[in-house]
C-alpha positions as CSV (number, residue, x, y, z in Angstrom):
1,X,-10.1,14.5,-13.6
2,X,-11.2,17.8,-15.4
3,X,-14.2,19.7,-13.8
4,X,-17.1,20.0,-15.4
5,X,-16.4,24.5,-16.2
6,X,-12.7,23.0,-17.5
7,X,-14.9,20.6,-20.1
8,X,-17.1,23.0,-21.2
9,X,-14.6,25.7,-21.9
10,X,-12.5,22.8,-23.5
11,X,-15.3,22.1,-25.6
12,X,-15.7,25.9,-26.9
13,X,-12.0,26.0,-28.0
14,X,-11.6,23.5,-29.7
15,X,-15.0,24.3,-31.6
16,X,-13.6,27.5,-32.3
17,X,-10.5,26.4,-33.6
18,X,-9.3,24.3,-36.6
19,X,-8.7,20.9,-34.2
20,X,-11.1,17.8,-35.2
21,X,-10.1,15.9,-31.9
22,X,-8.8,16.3,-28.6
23,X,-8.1,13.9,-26.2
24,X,-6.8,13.8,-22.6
25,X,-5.5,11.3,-20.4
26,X,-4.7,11.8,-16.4
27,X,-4.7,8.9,-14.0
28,X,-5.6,6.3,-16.4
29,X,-9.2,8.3,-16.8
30,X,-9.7,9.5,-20.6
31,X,-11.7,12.4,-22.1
32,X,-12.0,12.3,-25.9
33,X,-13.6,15.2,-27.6
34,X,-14.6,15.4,-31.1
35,X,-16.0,17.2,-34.3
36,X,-18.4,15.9,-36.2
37,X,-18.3,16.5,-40.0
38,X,-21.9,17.9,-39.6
39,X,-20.7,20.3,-36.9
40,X,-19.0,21.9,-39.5
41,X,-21.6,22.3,-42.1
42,X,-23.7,23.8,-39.3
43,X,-21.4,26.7,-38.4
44,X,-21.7,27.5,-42.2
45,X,-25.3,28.8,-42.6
46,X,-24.9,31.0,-39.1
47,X,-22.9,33.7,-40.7
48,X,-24.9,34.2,-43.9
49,X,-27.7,35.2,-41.2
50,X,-25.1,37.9,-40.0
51,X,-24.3,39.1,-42.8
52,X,-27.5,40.3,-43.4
53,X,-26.6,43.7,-41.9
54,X,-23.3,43.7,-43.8
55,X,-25.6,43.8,-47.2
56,X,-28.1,46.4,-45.9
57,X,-24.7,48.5,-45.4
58,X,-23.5,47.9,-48.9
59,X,-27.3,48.6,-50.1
60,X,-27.9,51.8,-48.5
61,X,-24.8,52.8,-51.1
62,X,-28.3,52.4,-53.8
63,X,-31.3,53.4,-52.5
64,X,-33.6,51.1,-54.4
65,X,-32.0,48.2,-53.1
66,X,-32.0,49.3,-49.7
67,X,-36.0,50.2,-49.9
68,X,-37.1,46.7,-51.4
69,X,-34.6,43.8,-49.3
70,X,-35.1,45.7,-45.5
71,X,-38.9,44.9,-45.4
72,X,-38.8,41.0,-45.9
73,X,-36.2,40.6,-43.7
74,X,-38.3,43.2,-40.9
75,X,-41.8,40.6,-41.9
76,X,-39.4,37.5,-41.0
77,X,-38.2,39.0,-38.0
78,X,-41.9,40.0,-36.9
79,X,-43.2,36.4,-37.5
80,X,-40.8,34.5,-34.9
81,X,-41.3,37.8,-32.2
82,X,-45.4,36.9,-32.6
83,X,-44.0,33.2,-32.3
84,X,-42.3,33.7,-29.6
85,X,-44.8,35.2,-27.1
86,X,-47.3,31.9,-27.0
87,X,-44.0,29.3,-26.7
88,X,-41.7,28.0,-24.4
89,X,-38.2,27.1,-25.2
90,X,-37.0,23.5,-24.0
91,X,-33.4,23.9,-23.1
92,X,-30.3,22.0,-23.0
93,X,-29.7,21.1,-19.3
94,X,-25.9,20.2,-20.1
95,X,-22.9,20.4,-22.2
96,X,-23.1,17.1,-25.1
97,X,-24.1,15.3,-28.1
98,X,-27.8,16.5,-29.5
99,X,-29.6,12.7,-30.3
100,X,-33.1,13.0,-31.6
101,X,-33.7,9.4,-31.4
102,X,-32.7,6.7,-29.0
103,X,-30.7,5.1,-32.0
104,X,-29.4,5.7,-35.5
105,X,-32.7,4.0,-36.9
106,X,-35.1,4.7,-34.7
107,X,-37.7,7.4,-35.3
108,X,-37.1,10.8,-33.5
109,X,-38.7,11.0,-29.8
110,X,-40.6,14.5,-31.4
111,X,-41.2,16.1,-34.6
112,X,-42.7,19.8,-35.6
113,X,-46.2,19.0,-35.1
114,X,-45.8,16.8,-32.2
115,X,-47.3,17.1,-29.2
116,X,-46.0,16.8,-25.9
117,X,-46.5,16.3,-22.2
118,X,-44.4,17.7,-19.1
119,X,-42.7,14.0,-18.7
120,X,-42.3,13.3,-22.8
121,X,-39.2,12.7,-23.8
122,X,-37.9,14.8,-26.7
123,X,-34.6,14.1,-27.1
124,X,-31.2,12.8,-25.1
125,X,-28.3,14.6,-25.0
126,X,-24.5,12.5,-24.2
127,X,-22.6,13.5,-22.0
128,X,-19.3,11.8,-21.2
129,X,-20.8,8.5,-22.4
130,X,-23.6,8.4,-20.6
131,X,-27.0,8.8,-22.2
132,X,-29.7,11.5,-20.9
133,X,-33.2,12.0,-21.5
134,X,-34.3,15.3,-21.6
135,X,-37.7,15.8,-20.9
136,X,-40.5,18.5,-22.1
137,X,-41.2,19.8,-19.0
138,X,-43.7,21.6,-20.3
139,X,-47.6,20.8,-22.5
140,X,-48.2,22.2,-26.0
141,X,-47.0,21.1,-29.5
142,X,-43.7,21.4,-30.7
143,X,-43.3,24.2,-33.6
144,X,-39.6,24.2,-34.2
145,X,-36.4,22.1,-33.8
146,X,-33.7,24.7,-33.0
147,X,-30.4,22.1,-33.4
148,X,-29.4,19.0,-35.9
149,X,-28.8,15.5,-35.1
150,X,-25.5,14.9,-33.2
151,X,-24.8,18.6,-32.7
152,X,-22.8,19.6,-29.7
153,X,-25.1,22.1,-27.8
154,X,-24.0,23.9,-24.6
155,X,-26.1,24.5,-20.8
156,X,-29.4,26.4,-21.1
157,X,-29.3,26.5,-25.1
158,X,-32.7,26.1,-26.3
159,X,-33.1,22.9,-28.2
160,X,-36.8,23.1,-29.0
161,X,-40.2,26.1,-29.4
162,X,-43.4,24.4,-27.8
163,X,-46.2,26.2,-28.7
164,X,-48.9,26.1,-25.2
C-alpha cells in the first residue's frame, strides 16, 4: 500500500488539478480520493485575497485611488496581527476530511465564542475511513474557524484561533 508522504502528495495533485476522483487499487487494498463540490467554491475566494496587491499595482497608475483603498486593507491586516499575539492556533495533526460535528445533524463540537478546555474536542478530521478527534489542547475561547465543513486540510494547518 501507499505511504502515508505518497498520500499526501497524491492528495495535493489531484487538488491542484482538474480531476474530481482518483482511486487506486494494489493487492486487493483500495484508496479512493475525492473532491468535494464545496472544495471548489473554497479555492474561489483565496485568490480575490491575492489579488489585492494586483489592484494596488493598477491603482498606483491614479494616485487618488491608491491613497484611499491601501489604508483599510493596512487597519484589516493590523486587527488579526493584534489578534494574533493573545491566541493559539489548533492545528491539523493529519492529512483528511475537516468534520465539525460528529454527524451531518449534529451540532458543531465548537463555535466562535466557545470555550474550551485542553481535552475538548473541537472537531474530527477522516482519515482513510477512520474517524479522529482532535482535541484543543490548549484553555481559552475559540475566536475563529479557519476551514469549512468537509474541507480537506493538510499536517500542521491551523484549523482554529483560541483566544487564552
Amino acid at each position: 500500500m501507499l505511504k502515508v508522504q505518497e498520500i499526501r502528495e497524491l492528495i495535493k495533485l489531484i487538488d491542484q488539478s482538474s480531476i474530481d476522483e482518483f482511486t487506486y487499487e494494489q493487492d486487493g487494498e483500495k484508496l479512493k480520493l475525492r473532491k468535494q463540490s464545496k472544495r471548489t467554491a473554497e479555492v474561489a475566494p483565496e485568490p480575490v485575497k491575492e489579488q489585492v496587491p494586483v489592484q494596488h499595482t493598477e491603482e498606483v497608475k491614479a494616485p487618488a485611488k491608491a491613497e484611499k483603498q491601501p489604508e483599510p486593507v493596512k487597519e484589516e491586516a493590523a486587527e488579526p496581527a493584534a489578534d494574533l499575539e493573545n491566541t493559539t492556533e489548533i492545528k491539523s495533526p493529519m492529512v483528511g476530511t475537516f468534520y465539525e460535528a460528529s454527524s451531518p445533524d449534529a451540532e458543531p463540537f465548537v463555535k466562535v465564542g466557545s470555550k474550551v478546555t485542553a481535552d475538548s474536542t473541537v472537531c474530527i478530521v477522516e482519515a482513510m475511513k477512520l474517524f479522529n478527534e482532535i482535541e484543543a489542547e490548549t484553555e481559552g475561547e475559540v475566536v475563529k474557524i479557519l476551514v469549512e465543513n468537509g474541507q480537506l486540510v493538510e499536517y500542521g494547518q491551523p484549523l482554529f484561533l483560541v483566544k487564552k
